[in-house]
TITOR-653365 format. One record per atom (N, C-alpha, C): residue in three letters; x, y, z negated. Coordinates in steps of 0.05 Angstrom, whole numbers, plus 5000, padded with zeros to 4 digits. Layout:
<finus>
ALAXYZ
...
</finus>
This chain:
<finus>
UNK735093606689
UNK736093726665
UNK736393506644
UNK738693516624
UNK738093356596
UNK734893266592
UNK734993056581
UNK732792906577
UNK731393156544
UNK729593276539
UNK728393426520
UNK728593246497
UNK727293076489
UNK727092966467
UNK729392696457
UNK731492786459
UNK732692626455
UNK733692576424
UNK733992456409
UNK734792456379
UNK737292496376
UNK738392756357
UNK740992676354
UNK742092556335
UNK740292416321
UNK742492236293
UNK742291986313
UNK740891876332
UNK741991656346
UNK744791616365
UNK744992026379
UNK747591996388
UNK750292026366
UNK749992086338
UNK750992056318
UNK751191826315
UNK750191576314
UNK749691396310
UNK752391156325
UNK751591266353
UNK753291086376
UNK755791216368
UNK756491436368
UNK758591586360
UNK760091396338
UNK758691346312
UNK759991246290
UNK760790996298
UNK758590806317
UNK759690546315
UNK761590486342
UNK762190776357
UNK763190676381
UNK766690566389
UNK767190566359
UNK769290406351
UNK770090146356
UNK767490006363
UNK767189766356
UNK767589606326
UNK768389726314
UNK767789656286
UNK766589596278
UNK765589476254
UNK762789296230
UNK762789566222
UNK760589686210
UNK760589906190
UNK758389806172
UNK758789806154
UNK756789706134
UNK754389876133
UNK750989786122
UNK749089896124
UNK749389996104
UNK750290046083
UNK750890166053
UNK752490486066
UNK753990426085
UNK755190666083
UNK753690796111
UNK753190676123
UNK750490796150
UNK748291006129
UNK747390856117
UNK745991016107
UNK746391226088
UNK748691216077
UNK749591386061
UNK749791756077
UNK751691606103
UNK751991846128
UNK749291936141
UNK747891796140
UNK745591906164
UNK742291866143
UNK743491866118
UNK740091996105
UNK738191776100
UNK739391556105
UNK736391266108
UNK736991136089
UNK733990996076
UNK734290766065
UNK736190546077
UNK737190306064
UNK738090196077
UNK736189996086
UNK733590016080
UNK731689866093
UNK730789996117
UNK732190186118
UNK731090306156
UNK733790296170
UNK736590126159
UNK737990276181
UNK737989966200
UNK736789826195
UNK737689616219
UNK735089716237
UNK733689746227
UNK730589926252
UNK730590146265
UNK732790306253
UNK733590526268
UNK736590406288
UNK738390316283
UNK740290196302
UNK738690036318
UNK737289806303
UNK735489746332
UNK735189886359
UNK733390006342
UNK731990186364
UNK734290426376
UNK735490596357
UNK737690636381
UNK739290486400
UNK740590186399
UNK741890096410
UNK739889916436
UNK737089896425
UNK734989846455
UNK734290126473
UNK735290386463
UNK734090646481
UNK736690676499
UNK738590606483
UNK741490646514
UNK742090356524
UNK742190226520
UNK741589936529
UNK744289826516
UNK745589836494
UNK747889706490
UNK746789506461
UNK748689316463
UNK748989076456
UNK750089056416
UNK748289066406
UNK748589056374
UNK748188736359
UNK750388746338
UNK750788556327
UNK751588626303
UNK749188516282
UNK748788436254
UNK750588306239
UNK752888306231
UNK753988116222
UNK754188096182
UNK753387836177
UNK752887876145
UNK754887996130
UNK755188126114
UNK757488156102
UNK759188266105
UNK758488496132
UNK760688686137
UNK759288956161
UNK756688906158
UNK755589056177
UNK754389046199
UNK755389276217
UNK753889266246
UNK755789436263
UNK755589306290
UNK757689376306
UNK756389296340
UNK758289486360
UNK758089426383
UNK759489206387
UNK757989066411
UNK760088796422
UNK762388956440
UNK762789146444
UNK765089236473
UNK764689546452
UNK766589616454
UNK767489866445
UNK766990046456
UNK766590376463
UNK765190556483
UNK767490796477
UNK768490886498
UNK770591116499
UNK768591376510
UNK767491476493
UNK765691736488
UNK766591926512
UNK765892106530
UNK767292376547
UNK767092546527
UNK770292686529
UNK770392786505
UNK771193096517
UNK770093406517
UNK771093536535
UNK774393616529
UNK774593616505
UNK777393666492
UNK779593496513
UNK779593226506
UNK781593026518
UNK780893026546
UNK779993136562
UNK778993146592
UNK780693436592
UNK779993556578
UNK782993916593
UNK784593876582
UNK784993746560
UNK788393666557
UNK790093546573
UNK787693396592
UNK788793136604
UNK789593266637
UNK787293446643
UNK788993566667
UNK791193716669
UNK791993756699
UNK794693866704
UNK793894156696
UNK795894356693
UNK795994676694
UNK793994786710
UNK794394666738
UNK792994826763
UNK790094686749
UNK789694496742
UNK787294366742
UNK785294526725
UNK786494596697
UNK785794816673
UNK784495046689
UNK786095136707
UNK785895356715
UNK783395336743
UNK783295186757
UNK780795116765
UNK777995036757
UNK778194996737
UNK775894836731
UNK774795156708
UNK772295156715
UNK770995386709
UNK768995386682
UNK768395056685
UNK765594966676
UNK765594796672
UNK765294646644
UNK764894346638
UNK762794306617
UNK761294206629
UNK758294016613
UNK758193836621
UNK758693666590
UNK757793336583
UNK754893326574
UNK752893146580
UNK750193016573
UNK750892786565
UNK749592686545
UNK748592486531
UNK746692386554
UNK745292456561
UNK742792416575
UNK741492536596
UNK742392476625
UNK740492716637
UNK738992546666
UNK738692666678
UNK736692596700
UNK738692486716
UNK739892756731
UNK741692716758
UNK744092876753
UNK746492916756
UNK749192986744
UNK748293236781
UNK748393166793
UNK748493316826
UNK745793506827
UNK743693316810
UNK741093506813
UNK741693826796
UNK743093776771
UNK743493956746
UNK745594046761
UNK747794026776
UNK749894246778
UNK748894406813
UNK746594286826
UNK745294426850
UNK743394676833
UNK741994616811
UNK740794786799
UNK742295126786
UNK744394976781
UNK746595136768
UNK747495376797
UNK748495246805
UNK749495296829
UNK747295566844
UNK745695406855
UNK742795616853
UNK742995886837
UNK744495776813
UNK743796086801
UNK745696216788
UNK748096156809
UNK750296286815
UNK752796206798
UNK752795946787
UNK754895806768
UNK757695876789
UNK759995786780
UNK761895896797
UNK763595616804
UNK764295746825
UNK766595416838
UNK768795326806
UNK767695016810
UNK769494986799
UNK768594926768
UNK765694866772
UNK763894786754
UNK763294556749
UNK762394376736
UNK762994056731
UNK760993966712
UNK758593776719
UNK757293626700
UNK758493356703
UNK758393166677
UNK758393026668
UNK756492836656
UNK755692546654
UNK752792486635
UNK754592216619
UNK753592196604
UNK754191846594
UNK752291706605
UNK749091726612
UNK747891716626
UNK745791866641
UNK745491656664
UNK743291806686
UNK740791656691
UNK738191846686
UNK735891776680
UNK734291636710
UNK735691866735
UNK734891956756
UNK736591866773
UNK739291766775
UNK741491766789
UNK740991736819
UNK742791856833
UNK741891776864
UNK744091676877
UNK742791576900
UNK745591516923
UNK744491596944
UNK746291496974
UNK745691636993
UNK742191526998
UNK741191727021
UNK737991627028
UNK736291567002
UNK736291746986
UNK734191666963
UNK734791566940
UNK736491266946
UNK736491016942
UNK737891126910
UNK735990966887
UNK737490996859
UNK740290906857
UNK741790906832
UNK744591046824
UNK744690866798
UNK744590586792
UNK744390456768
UNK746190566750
UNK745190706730
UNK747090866704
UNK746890816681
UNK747990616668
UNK747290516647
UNK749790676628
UNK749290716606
UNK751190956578
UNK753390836575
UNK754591026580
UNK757391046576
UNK759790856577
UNK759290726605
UNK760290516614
UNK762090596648
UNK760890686651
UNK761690886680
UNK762491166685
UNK764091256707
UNK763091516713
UNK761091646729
UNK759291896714
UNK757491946737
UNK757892326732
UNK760492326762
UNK761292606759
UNK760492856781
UNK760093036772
UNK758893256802
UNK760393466789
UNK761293536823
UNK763393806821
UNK762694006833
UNK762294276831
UNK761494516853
UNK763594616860
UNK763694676891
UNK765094836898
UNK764694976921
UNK765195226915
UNK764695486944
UNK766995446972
UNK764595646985
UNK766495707011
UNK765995837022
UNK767495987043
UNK765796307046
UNK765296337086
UNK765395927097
UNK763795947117
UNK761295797117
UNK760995717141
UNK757995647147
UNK758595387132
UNK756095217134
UNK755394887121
UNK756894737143
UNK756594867161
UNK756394627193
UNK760294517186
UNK761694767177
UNK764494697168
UNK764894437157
UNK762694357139
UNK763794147119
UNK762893857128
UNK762493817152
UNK762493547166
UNK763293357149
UNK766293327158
UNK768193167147
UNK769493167117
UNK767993317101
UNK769393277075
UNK768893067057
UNK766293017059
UNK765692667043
UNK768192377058
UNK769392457082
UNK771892337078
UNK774392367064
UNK774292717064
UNK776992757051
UNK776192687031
UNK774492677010
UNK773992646981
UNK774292326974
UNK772892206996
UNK773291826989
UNK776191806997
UNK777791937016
UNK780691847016
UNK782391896997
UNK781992116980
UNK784192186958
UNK782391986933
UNK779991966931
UNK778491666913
UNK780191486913
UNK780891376936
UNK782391106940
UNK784191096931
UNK785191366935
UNK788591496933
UNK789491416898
UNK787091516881
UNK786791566858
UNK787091266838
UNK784791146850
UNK784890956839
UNK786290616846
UNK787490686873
UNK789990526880
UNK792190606862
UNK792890826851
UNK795590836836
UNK794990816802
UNK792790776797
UNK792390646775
UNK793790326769
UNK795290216789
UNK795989936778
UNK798490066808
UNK800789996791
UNK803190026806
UNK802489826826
UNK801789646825
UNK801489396855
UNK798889406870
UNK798189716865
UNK795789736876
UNK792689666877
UNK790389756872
UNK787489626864
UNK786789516897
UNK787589596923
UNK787089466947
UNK783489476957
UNK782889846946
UNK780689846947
UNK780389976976
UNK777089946992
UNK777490097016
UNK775790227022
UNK774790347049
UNK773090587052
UNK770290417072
UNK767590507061
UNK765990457084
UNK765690667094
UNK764890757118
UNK764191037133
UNK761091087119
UNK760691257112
UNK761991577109
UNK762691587081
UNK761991467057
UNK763091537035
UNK762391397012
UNK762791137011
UNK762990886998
UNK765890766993
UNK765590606974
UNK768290526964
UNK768090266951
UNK769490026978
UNK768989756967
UNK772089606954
UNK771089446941
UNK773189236941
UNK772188836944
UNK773188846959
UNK772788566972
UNK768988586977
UNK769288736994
UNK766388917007
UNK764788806988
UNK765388846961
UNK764188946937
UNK763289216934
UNK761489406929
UNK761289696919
UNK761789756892
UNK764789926890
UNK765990086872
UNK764690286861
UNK764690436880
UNK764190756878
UNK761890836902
UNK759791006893
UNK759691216923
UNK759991476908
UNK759091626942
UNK759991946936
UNK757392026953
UNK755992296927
UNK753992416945
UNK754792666949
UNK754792796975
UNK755093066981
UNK752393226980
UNK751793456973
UNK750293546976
UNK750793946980
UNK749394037000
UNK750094267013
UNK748694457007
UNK748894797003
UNK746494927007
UNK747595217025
UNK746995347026
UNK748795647038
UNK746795747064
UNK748195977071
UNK746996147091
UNK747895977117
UNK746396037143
UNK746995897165
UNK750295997167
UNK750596157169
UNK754296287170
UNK755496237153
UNK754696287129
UNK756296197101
UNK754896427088
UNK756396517057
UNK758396297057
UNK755796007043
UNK757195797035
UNK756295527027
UNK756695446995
UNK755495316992
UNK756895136973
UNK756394816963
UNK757794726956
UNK758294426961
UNK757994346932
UNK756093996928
UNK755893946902
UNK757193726912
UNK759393576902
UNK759993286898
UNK759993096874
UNK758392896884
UNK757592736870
UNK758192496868
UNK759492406850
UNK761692066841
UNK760191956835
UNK759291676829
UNK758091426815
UNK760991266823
UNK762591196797
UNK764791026793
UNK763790826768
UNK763090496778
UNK763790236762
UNK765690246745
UNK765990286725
UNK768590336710
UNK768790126693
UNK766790016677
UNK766889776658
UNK763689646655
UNK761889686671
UNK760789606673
UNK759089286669
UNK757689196659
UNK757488916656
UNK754988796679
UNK754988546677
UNK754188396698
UNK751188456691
UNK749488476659
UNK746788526648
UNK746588786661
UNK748489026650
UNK748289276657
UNK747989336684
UNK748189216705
UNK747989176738
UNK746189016745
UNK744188956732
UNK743188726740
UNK740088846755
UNK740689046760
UNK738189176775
UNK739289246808
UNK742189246810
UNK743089366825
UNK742389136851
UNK741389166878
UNK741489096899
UNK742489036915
UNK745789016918
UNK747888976934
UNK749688816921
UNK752188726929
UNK754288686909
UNK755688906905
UNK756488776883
UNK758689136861
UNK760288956851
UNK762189256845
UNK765489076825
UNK764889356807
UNK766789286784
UNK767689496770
UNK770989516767
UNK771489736755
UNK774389786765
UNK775989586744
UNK775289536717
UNK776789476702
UNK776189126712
UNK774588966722
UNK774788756733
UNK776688776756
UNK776688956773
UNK778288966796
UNK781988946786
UNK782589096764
UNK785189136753
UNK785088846734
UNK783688746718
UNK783888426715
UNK785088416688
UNK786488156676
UNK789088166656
UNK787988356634
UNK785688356628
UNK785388596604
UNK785588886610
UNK785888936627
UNK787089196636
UNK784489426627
UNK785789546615
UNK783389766607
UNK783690126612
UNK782490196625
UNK783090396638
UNK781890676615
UNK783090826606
UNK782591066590
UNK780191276601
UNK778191296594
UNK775491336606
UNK776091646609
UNK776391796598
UNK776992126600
UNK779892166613
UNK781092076611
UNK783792126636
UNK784492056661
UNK781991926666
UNK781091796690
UNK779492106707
UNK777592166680
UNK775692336698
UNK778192576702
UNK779792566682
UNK781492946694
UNK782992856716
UNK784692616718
UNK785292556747
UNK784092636771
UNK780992486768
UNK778892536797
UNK778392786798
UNK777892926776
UNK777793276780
UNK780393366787
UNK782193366784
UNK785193426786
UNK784893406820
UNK784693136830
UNK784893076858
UNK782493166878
UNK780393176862
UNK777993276879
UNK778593546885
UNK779593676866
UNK778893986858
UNK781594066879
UNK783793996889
UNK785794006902
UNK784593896927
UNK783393686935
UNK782693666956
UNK780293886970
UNK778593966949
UNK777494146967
UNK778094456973
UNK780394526962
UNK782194616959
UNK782394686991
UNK784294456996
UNK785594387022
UNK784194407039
UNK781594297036
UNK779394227066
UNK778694507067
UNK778094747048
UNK777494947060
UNK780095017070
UNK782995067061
UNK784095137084
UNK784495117110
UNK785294747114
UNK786794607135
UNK784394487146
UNK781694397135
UNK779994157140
UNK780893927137
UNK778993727152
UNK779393437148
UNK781793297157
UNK783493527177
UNK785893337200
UNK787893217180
UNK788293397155
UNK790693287132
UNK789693027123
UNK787392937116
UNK786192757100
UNK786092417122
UNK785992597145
UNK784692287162
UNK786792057163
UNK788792147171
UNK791291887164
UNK789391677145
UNK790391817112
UNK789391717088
UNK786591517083
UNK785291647098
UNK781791537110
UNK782291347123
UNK784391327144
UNK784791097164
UNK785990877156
UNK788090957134
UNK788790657128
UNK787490517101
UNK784690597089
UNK783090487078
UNK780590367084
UNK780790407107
UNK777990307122
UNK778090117123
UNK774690047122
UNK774689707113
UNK773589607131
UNK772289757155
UNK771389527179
UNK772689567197
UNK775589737206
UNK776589777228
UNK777189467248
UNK775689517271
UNK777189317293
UNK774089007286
UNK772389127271
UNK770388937267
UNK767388977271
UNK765988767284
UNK763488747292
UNK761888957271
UNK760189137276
UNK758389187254
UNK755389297269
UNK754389307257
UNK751289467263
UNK750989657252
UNK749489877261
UNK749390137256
UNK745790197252
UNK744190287227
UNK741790317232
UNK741090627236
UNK739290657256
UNK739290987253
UNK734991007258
UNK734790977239
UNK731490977236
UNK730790717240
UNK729390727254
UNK728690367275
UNK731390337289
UNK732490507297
UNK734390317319
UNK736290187306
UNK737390007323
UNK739489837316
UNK741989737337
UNK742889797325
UNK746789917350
UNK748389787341
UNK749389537353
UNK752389387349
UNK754689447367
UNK756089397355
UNK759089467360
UNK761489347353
UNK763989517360
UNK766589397345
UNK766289717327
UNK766989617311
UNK767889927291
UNK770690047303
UNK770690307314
UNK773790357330
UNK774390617305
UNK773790627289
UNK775490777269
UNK773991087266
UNK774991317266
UNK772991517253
UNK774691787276
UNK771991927284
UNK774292127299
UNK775592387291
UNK776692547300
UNK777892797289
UNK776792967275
UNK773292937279
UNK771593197260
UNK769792977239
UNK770692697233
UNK769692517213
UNK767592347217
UNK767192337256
UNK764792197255
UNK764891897265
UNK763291677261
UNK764091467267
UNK764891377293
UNK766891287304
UNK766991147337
UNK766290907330
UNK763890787352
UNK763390447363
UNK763690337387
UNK765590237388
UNK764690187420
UNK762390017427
UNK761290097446
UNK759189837452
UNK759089727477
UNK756589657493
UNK756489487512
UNK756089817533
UNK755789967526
UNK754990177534
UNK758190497544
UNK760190267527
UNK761490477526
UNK762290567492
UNK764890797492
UNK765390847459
UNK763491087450
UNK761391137428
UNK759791247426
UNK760891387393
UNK759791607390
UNK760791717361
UNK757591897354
UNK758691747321
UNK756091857307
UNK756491977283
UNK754492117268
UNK755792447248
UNK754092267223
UNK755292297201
UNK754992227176
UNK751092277170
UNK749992177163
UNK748192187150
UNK745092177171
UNK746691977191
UNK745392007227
UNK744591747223
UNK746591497205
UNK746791287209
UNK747291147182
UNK746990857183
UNK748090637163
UNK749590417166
UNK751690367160
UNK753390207171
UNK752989967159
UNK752889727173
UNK753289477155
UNK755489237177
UNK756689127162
UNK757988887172
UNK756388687187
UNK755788607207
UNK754088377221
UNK754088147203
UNK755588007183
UNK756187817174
UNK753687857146
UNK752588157145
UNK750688227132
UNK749088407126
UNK746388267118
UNK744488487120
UNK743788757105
UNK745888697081
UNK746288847061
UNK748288917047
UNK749289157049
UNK752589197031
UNK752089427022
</finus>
């Protein structure tokens, strides 16, 4: 859930300076009630509780070093298509919360409707697949979860953490007419130059028959900095390094896009399933035709990576023969490393 004690003249605060602008302490304080002998102690300390970067400058104020494009719910439904308006049921933005997937499973639980959508600027709790934390530093990224129903069993939704990373790719390859040339790890990761972009957490709950329902969960690098990552354990890119030349990507028309495309893809998978999506999956894949290792508890399984099969699960060939394995069975890594 939202973090309880959170202050709101500090998210007032980021708000005013997220301009990037100088704002003078004369007029800081004028807006928000303080001496002006408390407002560099209070920006302080707000700009050390979300972790962003403040600068004093004599004679004209105080300001962010990098500017912050706020989620704004207004410019996020303006920004979707018709059908998109009309799907989307439910939108909550946090300032602050735990887990964006934990809060919309809770929801969900208690009967929120498809088509429901949290948002955070940040995540206290963030996750990825197997446990493993979700580095979320404010309002630098996306960290998005979507619900959506279905009215069969769970066992149906195998393959949808592919369809969802293939229309990802889809999404953020046509952000730069000459393409971002980003690709897929099995089951639902998203590299560039087997850098980590993006992952995607699925999460399930429903009757053994149905019906189900499905939480998906984004962590997208969007502008991220090298300090702001600097906990992170793997290599990572962010998108607006990946696009280069200054390129700055509009932080709320980004997210109605991925809802726009998510919310259509699952759309589809309950009709047709995964068979529409796999093409798309196949020609983003980033280890096809290459050595990799596979961990599945203790064991350890090398192979060639032979591509993904008709119900989403991985083919290897090995010394043994071509063997196929089901999402969340295994971990894939490149032999060239022990860690990606």
């Amino acid at each position: 859930m939202s973090e309880p004690n959170m202050d709101e003249r500090q998210l007032a605060l980021i708000r005013r300076l997220s301009d990037g602008c100088a704002h003078s302490g004369q007029a800081i304080a004028r807006e928000f009630g303080l001496t002006r002998a408390a407002v560099w102690k209070t920006l302080r300390k707000t700009a050390d509780a979300f972790g962003l970067d403040l600068i004093s400058e004599r004679g004209r104020g105080y300001r962010l070093t990098t500017p912050l494009e706020l989620l704004d719910d207004w410019r996020i439904r303006a920004t979707l298509s018709e059908l998109g308006r009309e799907r989307l049921s439910r939108l909550d933005i946090h300032p602050v919360i735990d887990s964006t997937n934990r809060e919309l499973m809770r929801l969900a639980a208690e009967g929120a409707p498809s088509g429901s959508v949290c948002l955070a600027e940040r995540q206290t709790a963030g996750r990825g697949r197997r446990g493993r934390e979700w580095v979320s530093p404010f309002g630098v990224n996306v960290y998005l979860s979507l619900l959506w129903r279905y009215p069969f069993a769970p066992s149906n939704l195998g393959g949808v953490s592919l369809a969802i990373g293939a229309v990802l790719a889809e999404v953020l390859n046509d952000i730069d007419p000459e393409g971002v040339d980003v690709a897929l790890k099995w089951p639902n990761d998203l590299l560039w130059r087997r850098r980590k972009l993006a992952g995607l957490l699925l999460e399930v709950a429903g009757e053994s028959q149905g019906p189900c329902h499905l939480v998906v969960g984004l962590g997208l690098n969007l502008r991220m900095t090298a300090g702001q990552g600097g906990a992170i354990d793997q290599p990572w890119a962010s998108l607006e390094e990946v696009l280069g030349d200054g390129f700055m990507v509009e932080r709320n028309a980004l997210v109605s896009c991925l809802l726009d495309a998510f919310m259509d893809a699952l759309d589809h998978y309950g009709r047709e399933g995964l068979a529409p999506f796999l093409p798309l999956w196949r020609a983003h894949d980033a280890y096809l035709g290459e050595p990799v290792r596979l961990l599945i508890g203790e064991w350890v399984i090398e192979g060639i990576h032979a591509g993904v099969g008709e119900d989403g699960s991985l083919l290897l060939d090995t010394p043994d023969g071509r063997r196929a394995f089901q999402a969340g069975e295994v971990s894939l890594r490149p032999l060239e490393s022990e860690v990606q």
